[in-house]
C-alpha positions in Angstrom: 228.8 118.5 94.8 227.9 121.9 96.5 230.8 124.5 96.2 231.7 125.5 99.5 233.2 128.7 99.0 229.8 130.0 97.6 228.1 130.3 100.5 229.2 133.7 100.6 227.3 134.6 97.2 224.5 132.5 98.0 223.8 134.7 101.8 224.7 137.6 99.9 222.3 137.0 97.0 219.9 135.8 99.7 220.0 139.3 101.7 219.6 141.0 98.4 216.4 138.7 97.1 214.8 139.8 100.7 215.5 143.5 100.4 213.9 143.4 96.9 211.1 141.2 98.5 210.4 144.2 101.4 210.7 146.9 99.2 208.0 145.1 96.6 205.8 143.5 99.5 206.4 145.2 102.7 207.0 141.9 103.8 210.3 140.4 105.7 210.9 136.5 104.3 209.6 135.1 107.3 206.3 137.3 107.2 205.9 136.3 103.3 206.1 132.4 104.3 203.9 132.7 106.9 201.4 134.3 105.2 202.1 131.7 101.9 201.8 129.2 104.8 198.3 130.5 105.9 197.4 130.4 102.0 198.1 127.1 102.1 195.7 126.0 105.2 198.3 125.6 107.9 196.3 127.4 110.4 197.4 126.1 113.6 200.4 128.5 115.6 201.9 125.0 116.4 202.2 123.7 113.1 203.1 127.6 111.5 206.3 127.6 113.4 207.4 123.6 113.0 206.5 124.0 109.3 208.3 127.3 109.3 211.4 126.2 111.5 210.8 129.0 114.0 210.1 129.4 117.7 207.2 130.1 119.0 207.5 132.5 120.4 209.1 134.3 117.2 205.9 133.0 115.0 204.1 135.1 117.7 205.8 138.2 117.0 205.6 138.1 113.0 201.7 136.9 113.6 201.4 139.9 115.7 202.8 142.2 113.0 200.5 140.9 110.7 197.9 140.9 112.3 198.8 145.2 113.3 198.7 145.6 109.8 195.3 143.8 108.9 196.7 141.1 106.7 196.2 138.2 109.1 193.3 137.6 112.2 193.2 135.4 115.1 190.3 133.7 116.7 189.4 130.6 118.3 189.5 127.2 117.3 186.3 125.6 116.0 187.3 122.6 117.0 188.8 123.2 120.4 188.2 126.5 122.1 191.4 126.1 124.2 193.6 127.0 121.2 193.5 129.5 118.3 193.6 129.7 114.6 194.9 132.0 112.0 193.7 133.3 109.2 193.9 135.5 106.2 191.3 138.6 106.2 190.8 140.0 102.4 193.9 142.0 102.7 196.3 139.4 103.6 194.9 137.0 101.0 194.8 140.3 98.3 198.5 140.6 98.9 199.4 137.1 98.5 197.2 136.9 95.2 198.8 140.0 94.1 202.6 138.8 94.4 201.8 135.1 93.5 203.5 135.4 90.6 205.2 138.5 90.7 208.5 139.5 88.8 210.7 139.2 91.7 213.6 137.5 90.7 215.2 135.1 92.0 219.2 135.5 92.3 221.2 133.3 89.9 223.4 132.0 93.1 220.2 131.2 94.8 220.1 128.2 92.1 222.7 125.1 93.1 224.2 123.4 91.0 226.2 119.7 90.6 229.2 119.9 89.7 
């Protein structure tokens, strides 16, 4: 059973794993999944922000950021020119490379446990 009353530790650790996270990275959580998510071959805005549990209109904004700072490129679908794709450029795949495995840890609350 999940103890309720740690919510509080587990936001709190939460916020704190996400400062760490931008001050490593650069990156806000939802810019470091997307990216991961890209990595991973979900390409597609559409599927980014179902996979993600965002709007779309939010995946555009963090896309956008990425793509201001070079990590990430649009273009046109190969297989349908009505819609576009997204991509890593050297950078953006660099960075996930780089922090793959990186010491960040993870807090202890983070980590639920049965009681």
């Amino acid at each position: 059973m999940i103890d309720l009353c740690s919510i509080r530790k587990v936001q709190s650790a939460l916020k704190r794993f996400e400062e760490t996270l931008e001050a490593e990275t650069g990156l806000s959580l939802n810019e470091a999944m997307c990216l991961c998510a890209i990595k991973k071959g979900l390409a597609e805005p559409g599927l980014l922000a179902h996979e993600l549990e965002l709007s779309p209109s939010r995946l555009t904004r963090i896309l956008d950021g990425l793509e201001n700072r070079k990590l990430v490129s649009r273009r046109l679908s190969d297989g349908d020119r009505r819609s576009i794709t997204a991509e890593l450029t050297a950078r953006g795949n660099a960075l996930i490379e780089k922090y793959r495995c990186a010491d960040i840890p993870l807090p202890d609350e983070l980590a639920f446990t049965q009681k």
